[in-house]
mmJSON file of the N, C-alpha and C atoms, coordinates in Angstrom:
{"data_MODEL":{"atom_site":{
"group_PDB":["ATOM","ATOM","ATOM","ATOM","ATOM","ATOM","ATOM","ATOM","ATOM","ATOM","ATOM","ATOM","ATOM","ATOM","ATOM","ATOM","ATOM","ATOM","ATOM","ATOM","ATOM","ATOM","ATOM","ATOM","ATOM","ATOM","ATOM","ATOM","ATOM","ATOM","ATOM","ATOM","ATOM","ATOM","ATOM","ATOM","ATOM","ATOM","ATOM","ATOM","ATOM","ATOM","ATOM","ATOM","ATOM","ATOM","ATOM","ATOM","ATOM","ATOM","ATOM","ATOM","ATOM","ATOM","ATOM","ATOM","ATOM","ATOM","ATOM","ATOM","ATOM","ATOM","ATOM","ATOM","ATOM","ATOM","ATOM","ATOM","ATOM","ATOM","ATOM","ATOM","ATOM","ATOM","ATOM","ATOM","ATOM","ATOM","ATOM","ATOM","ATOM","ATOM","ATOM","ATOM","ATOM","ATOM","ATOM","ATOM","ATOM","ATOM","ATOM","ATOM","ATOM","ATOM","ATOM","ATOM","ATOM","ATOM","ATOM","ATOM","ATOM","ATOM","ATOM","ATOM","ATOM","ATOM","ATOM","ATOM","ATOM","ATOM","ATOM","ATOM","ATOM","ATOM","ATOM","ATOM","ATOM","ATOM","ATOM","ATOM","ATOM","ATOM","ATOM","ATOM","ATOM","ATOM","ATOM","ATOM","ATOM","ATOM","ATOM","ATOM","ATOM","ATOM","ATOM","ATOM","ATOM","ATOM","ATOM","ATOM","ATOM","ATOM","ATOM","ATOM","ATOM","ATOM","ATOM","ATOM","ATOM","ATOM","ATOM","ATOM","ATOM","ATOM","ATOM","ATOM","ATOM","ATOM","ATOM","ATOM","ATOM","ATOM","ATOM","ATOM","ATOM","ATOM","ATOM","ATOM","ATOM","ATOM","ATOM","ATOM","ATOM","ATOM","ATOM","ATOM","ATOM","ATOM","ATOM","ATOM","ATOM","ATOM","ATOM","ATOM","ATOM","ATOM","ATOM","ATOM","ATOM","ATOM","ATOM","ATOM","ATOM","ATOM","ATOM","ATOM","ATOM","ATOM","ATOM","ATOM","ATOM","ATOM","ATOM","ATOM","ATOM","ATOM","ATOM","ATOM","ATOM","ATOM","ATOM","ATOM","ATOM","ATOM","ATOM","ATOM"],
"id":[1,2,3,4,5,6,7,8,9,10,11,12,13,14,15,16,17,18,19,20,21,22,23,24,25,26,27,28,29,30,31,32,33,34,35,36,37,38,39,40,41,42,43,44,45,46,47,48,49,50,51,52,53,54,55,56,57,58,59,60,61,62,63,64,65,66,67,68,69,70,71,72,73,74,75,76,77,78,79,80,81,82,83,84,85,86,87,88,89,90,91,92,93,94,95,96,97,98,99,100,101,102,103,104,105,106,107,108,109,110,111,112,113,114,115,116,117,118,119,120,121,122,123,124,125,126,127,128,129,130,131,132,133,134,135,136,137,138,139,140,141,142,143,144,145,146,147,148,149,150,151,152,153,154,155,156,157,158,159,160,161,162,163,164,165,166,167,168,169,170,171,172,173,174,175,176,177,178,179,180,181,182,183,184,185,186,187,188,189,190,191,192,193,194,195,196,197,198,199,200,201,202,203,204,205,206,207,208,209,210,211,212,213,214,215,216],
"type_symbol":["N","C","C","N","C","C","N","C","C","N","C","C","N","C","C","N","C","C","N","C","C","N","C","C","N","C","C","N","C","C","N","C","C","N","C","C","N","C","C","N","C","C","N","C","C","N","C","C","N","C","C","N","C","C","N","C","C","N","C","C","N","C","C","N","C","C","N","C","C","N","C","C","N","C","C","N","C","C","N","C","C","N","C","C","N","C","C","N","C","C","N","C","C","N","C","C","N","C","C","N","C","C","N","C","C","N","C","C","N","C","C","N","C","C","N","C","C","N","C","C","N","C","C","N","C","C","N","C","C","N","C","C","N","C","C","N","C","C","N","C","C","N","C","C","N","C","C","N","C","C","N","C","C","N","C","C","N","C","C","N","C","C","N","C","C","N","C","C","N","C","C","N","C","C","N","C","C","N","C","C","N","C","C","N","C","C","N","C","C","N","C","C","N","C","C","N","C","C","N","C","C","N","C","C","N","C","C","N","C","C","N","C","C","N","C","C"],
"label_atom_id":["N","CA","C","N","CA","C","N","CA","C","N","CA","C","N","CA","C","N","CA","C","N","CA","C","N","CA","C","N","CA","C","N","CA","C","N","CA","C","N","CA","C","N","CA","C","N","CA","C","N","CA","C","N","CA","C","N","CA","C","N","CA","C","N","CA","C","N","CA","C","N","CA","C","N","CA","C","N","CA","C","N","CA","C","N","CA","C","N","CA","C","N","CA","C","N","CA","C","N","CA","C","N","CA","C","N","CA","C","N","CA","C","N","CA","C","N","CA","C","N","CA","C","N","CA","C","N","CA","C","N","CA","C","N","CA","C","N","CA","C","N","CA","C","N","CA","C","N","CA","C","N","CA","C","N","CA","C","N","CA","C","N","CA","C","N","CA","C","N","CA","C","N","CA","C","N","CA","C","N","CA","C","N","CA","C","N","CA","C","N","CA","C","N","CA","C","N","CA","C","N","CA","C","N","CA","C","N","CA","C","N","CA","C","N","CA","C","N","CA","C","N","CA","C","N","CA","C","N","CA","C","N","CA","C","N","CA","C","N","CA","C","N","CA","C","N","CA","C","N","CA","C"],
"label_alt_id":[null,null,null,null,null,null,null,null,null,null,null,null,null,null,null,null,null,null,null,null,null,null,null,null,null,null,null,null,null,null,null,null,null,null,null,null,null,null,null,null,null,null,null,null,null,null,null,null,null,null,null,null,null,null,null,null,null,null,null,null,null,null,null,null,null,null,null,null,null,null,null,null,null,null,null,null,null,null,null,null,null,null,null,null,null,null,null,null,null,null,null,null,null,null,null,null,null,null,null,null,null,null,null,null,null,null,null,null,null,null,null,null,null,null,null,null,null,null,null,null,null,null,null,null,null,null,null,null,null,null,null,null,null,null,null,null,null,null,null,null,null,null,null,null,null,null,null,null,null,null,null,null,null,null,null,null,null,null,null,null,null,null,null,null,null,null,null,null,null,null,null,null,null,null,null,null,null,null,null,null,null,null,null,null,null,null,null,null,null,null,null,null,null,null,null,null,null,null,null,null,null,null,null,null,null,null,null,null,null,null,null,null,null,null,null,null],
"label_comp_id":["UNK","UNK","UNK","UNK","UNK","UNK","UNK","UNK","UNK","UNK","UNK","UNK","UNK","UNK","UNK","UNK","UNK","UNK","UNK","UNK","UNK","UNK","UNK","UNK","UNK","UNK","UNK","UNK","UNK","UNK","UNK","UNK","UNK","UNK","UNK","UNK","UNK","UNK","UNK","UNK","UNK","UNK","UNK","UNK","UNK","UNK","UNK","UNK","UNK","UNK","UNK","UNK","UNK","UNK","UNK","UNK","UNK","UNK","UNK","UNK","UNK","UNK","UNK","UNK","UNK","UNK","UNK","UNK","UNK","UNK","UNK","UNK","UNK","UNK","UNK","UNK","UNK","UNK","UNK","UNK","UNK","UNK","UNK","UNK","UNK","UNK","UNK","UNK","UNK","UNK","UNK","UNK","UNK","UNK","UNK","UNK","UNK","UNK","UNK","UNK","UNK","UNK","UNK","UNK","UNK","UNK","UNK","UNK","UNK","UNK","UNK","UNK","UNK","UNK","UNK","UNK","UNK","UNK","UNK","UNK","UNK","UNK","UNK","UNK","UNK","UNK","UNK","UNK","UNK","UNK","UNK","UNK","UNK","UNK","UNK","UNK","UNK","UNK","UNK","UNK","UNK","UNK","UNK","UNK","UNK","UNK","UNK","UNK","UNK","UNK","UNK","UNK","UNK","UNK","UNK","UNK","UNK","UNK","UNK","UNK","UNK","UNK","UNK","UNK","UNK","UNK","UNK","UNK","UNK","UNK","UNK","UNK","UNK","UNK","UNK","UNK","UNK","UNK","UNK","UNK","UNK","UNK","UNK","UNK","UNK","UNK","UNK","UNK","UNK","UNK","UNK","UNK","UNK","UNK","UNK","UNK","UNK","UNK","UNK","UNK","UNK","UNK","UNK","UNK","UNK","UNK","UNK","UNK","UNK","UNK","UNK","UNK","UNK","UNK","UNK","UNK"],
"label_asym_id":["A","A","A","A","A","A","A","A","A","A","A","A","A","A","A","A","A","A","A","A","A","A","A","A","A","A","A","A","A","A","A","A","A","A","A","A","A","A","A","A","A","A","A","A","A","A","A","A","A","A","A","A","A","A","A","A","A","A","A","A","A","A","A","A","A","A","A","A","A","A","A","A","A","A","A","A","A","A","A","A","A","A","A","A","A","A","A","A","A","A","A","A","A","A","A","A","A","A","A","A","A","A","A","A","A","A","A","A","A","A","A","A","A","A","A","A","A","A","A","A","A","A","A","A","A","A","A","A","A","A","A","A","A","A","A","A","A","A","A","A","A","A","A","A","A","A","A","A","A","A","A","A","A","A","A","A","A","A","A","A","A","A","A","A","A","A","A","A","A","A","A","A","A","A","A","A","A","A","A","A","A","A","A","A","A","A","A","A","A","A","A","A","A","A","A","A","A","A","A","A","A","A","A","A","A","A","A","A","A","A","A","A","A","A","A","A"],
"label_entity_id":["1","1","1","1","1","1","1","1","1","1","1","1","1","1","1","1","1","1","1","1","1","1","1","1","1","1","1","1","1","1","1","1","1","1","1","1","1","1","1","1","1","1","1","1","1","1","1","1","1","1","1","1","1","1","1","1","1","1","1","1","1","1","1","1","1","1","1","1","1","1","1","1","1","1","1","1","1","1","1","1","1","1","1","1","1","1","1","1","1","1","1","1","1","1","1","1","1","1","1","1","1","1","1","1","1","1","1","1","1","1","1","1","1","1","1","1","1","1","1","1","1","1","1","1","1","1","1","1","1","1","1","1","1","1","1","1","1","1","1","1","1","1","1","1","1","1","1","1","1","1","1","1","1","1","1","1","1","1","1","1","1","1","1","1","1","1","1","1","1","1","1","1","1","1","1","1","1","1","1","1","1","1","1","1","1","1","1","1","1","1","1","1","1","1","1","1","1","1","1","1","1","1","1","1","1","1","1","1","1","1","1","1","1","1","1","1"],
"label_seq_id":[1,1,1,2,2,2,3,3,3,4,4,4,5,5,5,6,6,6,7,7,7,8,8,8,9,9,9,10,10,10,11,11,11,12,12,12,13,13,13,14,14,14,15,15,15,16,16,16,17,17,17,18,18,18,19,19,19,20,20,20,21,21,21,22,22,22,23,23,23,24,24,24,25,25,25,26,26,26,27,27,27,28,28,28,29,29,29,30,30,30,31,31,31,32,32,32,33,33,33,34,34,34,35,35,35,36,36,36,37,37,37,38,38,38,39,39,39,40,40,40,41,41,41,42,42,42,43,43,43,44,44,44,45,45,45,46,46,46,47,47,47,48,48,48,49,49,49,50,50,50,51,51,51,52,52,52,53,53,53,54,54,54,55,55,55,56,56,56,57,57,57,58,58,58,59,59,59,60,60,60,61,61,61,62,62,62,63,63,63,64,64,64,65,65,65,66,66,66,67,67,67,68,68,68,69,69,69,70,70,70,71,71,71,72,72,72],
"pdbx_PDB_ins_code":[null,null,null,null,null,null,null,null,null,null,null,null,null,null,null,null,null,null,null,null,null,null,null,null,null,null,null,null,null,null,null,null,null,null,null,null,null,null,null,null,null,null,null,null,null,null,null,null,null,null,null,null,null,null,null,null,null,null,null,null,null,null,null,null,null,null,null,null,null,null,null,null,null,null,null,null,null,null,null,null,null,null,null,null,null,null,null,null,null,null,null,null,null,null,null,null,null,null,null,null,null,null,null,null,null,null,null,null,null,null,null,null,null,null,null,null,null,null,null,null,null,null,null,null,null,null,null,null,null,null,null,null,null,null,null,null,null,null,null,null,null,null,null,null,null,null,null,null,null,null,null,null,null,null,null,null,null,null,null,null,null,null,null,null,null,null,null,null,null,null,null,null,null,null,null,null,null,null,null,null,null,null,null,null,null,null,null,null,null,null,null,null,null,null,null,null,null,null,null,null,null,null,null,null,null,null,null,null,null,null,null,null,null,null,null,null],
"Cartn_x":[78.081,79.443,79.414,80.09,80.295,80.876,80.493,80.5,81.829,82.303,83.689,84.743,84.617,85.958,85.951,85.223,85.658,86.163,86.0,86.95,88.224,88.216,89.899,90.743,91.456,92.306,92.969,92.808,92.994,94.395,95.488,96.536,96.637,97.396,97.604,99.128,99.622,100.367,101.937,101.408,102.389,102.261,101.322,101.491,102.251,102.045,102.686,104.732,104.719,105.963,106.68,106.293,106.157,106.495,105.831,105.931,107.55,107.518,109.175,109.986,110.01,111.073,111.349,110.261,110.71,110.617,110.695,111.013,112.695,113.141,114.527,115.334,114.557,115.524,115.296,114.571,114.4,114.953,115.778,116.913,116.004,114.779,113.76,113.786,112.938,112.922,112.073,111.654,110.161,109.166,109.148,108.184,108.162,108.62,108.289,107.682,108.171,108.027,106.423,106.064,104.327,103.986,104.223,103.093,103.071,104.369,103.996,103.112,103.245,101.933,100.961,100.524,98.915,98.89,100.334,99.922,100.846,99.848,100.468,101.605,102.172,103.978,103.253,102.747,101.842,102.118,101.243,100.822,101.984,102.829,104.271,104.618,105.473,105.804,105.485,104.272,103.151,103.466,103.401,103.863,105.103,106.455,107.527,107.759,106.923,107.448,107.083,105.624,105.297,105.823,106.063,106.401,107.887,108.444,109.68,110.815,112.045,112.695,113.657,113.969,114.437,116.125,116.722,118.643,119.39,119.83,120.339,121.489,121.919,122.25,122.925,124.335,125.053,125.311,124.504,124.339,125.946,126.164,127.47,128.159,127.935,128.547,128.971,129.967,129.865,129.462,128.873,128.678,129.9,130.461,131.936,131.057,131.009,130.576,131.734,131.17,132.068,131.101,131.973,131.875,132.525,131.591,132.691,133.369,134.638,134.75,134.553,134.118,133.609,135.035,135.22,136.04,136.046,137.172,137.289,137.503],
"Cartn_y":[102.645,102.536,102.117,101.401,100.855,101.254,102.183,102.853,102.421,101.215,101.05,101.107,101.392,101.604,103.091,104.31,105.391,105.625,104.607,104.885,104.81,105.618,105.78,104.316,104.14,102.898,103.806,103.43,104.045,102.968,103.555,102.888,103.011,102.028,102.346,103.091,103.515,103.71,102.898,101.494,100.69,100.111,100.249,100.01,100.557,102.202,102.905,103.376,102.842,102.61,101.253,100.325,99.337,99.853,100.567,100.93,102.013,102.555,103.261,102.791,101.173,100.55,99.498,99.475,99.105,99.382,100.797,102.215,102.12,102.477,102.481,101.085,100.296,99.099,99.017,99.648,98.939,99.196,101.204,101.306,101.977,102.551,103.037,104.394,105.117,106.81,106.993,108.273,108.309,108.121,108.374,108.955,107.268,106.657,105.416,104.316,104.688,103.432,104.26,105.686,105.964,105.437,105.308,104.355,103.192,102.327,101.183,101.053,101.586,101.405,101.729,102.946,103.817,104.768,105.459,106.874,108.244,109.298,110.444,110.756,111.145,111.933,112.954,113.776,114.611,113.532,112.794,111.99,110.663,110.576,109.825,110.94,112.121,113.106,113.553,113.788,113.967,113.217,111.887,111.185,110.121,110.931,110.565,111.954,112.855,113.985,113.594,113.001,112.571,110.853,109.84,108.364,108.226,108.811,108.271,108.435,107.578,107.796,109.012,109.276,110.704,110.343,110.998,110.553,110.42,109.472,108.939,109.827,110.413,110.861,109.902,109.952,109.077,109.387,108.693,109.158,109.303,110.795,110.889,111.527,111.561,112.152,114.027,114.429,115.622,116.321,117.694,118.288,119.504,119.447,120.645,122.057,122.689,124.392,125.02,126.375,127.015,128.559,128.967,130.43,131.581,132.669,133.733,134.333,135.364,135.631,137.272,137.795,139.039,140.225,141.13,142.585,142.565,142.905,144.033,145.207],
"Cartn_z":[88.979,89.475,90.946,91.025,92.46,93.551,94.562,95.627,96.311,96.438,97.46,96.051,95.302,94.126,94.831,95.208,95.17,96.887,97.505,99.002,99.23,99.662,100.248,100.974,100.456,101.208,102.369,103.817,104.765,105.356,105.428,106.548,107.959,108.638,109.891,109.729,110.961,111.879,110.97,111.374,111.414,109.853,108.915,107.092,107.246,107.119,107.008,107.21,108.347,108.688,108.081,107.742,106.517,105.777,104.989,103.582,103.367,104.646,104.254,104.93,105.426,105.13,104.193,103.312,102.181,101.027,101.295,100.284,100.821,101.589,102.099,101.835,101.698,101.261,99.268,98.982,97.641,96.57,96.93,95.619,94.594,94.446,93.821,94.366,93.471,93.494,93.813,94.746,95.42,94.376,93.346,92.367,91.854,91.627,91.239,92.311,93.482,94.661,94.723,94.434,94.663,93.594,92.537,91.378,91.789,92.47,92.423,93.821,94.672,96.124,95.508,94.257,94.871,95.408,95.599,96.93,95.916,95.791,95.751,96.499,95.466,96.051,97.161,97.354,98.293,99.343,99.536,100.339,101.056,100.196,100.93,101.275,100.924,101.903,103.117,103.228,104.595,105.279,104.951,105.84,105.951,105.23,105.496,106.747,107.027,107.477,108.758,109.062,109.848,110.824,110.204,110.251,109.703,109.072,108.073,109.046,108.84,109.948,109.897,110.955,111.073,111.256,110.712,110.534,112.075,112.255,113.683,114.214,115.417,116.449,116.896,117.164,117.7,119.11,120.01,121.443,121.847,122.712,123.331,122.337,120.825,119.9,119.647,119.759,119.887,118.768,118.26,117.027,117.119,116.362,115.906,115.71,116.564,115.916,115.493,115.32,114.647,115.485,116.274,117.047,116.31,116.026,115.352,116.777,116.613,117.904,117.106,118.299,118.317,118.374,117.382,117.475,119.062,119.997,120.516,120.693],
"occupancy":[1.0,1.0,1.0,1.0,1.0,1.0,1.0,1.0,1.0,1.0,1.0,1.0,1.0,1.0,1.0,1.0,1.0,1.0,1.0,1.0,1.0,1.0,1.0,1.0,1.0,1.0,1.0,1.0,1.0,1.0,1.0,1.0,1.0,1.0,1.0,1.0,1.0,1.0,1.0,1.0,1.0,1.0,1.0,1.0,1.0,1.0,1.0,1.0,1.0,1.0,1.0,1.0,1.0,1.0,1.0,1.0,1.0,1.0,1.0,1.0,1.0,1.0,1.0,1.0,1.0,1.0,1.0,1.0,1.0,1.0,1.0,1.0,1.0,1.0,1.0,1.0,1.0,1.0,1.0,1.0,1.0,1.0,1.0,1.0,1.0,1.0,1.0,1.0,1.0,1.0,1.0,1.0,1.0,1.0,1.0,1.0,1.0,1.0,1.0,1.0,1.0,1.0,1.0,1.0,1.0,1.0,1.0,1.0,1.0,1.0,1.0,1.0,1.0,1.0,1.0,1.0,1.0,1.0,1.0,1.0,1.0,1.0,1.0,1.0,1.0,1.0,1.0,1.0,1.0,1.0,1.0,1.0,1.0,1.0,1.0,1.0,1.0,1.0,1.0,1.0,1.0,1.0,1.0,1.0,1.0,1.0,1.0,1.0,1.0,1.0,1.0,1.0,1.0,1.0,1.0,1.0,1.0,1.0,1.0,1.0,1.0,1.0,1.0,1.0,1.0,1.0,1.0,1.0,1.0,1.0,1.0,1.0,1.0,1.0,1.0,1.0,1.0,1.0,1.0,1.0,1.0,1.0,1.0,1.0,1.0,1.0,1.0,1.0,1.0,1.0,1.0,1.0,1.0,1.0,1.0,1.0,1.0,1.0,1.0,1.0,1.0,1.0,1.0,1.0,1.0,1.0,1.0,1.0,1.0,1.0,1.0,1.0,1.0,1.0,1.0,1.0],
"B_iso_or_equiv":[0.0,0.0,0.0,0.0,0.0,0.0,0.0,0.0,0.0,0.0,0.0,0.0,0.0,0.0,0.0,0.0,0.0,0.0,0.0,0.0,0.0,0.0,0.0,0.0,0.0,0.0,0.0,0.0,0.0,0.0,0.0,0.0,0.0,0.0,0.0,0.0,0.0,0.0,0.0,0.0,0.0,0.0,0.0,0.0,0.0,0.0,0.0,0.0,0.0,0.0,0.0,0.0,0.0,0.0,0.0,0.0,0.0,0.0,0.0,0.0,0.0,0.0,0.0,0.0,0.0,0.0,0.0,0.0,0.0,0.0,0.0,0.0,0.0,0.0,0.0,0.0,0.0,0.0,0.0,0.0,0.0,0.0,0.0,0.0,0.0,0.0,0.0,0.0,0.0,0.0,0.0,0.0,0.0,0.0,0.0,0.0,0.0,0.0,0.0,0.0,0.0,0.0,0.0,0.0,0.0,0.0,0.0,0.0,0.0,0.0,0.0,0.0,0.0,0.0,0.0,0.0,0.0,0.0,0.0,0.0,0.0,0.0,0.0,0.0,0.0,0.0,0.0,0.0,0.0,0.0,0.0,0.0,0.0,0.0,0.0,0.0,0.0,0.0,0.0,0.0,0.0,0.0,0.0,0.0,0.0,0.0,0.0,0.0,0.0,0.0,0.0,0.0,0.0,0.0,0.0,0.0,0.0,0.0,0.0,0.0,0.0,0.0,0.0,0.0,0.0,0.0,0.0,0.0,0.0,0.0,0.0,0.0,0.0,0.0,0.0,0.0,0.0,0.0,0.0,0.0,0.0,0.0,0.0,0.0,0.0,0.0,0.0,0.0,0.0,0.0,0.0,0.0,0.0,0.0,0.0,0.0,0.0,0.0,0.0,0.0,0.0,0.0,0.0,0.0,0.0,0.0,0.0,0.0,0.0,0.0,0.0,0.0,0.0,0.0,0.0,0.0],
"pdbx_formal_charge":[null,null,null,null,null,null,null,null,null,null,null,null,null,null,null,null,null,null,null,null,null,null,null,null,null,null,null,null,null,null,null,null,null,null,null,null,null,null,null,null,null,null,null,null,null,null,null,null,null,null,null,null,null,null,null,null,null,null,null,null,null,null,null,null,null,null,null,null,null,null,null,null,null,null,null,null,null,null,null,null,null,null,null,null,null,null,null,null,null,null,null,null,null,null,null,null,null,null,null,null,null,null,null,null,null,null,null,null,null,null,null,null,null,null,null,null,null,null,null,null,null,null,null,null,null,null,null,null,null,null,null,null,null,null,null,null,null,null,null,null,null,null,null,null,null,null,null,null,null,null,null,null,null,null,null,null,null,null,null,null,null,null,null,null,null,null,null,null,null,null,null,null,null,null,null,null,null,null,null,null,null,null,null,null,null,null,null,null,null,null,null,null,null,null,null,null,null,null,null,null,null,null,null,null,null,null,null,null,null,null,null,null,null,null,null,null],
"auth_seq_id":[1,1,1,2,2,2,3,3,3,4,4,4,5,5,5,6,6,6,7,7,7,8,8,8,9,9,9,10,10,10,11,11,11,12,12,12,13,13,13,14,14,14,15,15,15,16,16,16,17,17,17,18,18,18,19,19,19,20,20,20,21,21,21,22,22,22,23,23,23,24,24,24,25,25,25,26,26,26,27,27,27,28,28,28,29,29,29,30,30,30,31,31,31,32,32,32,33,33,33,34,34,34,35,35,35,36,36,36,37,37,37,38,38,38,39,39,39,40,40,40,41,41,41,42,42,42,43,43,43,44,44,44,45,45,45,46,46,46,47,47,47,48,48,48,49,49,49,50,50,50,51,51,51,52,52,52,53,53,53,54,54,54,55,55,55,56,56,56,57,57,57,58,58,58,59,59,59,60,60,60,61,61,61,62,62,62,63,63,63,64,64,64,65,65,65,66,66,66,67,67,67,68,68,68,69,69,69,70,70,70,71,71,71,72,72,72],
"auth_comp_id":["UNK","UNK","UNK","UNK","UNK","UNK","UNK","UNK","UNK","UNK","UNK","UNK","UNK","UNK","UNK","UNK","UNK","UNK","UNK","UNK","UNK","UNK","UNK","UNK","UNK","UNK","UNK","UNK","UNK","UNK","UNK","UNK","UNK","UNK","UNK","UNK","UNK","UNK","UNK","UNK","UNK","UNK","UNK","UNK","UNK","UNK","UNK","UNK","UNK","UNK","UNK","UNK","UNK","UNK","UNK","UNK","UNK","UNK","UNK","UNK","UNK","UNK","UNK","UNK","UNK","UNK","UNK","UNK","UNK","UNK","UNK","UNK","UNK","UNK","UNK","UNK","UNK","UNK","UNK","UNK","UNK","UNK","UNK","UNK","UNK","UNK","UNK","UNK","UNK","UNK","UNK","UNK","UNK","UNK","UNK","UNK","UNK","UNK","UNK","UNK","UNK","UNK","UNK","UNK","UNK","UNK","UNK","UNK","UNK","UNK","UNK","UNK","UNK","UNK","UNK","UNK","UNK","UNK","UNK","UNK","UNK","UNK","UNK","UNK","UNK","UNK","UNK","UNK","UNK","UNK","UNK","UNK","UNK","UNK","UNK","UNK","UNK","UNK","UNK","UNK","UNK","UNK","UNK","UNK","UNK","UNK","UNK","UNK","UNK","UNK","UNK","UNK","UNK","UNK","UNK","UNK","UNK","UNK","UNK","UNK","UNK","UNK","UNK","UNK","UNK","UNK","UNK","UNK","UNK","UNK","UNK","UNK","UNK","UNK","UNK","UNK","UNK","UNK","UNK","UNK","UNK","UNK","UNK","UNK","UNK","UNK","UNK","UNK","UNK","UNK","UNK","UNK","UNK","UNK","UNK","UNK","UNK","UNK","UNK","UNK","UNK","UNK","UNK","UNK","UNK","UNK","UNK","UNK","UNK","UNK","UNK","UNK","UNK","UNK","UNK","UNK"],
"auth_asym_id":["A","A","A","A","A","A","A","A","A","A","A","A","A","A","A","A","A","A","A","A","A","A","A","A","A","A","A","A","A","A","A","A","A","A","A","A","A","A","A","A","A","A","A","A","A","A","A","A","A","A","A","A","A","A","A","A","A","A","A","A","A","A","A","A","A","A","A","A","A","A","A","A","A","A","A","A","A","A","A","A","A","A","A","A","A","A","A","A","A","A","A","A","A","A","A","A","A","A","A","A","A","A","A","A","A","A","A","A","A","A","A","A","A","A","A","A","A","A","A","A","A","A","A","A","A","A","A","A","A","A","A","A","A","A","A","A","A","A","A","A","A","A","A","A","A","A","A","A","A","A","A","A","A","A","A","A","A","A","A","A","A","A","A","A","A","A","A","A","A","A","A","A","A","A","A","A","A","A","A","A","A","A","A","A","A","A","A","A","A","A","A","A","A","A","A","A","A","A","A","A","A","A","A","A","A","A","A","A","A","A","A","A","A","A","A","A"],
"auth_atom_id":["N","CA","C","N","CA","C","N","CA","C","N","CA","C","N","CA","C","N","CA","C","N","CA","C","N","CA","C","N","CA","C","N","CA","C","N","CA","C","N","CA","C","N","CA","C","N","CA","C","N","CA","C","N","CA","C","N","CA","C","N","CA","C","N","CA","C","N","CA","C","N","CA","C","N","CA","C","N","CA","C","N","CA","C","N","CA","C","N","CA","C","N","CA","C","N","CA","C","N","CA","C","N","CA","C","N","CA","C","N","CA","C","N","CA","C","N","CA","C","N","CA","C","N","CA","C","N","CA","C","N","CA","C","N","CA","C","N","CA","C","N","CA","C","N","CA","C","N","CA","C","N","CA","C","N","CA","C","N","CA","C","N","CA","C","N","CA","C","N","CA","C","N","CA","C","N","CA","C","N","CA","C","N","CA","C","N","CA","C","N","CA","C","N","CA","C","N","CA","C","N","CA","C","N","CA","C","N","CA","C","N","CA","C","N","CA","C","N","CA","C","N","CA","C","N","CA","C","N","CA","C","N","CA","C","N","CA","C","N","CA","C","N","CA","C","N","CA","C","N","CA","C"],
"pdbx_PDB_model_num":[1,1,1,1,1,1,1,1,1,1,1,1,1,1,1,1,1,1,1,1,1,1,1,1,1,1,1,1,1,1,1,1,1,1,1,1,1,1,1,1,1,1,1,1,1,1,1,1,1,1,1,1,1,1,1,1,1,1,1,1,1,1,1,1,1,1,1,1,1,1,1,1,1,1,1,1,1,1,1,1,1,1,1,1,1,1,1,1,1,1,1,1,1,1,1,1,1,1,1,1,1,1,1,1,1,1,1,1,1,1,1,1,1,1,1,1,1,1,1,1,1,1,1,1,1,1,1,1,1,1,1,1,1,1,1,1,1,1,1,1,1,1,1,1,1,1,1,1,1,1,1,1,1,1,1,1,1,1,1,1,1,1,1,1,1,1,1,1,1,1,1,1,1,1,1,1,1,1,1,1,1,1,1,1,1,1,1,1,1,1,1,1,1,1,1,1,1,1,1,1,1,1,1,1,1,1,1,1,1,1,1,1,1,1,1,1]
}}}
């Protein structure tokens, strides 16, 4: 058996960030967009947690709380 069939395909940085934007454009379910790359669901998670983009902040935008007010 041939020794480079059992190595790891190693990504960069920037595959990587590749690859979930066109996971995000493609309309596919995690579990299918990993069969079609090669990568364990494990392993897109890890590193959607790590690389994936994180939900945008609308600079200047206020967030609405909600304060209980305390018995006097």
């Amino acid at each position: 058996m041939d020794q480079l069939q059992n190595k790891r395909n190693r990504r960069t940085s920037l595959e990587i960030k590749k690859l979930f934007e066109d996971f995000t454009h493609s309309g596919i379910s995690a579990k299918e967009f990993c069969k079609a790359q090669g990568v364990s669901r494990g392993v897109f998670y890890k590193w959607r947690s790590r690389y994936g983009a994180k939900p945008a902040v609308k600079r200047g935008a206020f967030i609405k709380l909600n304060v209980p007010t305390l018995p006097e």
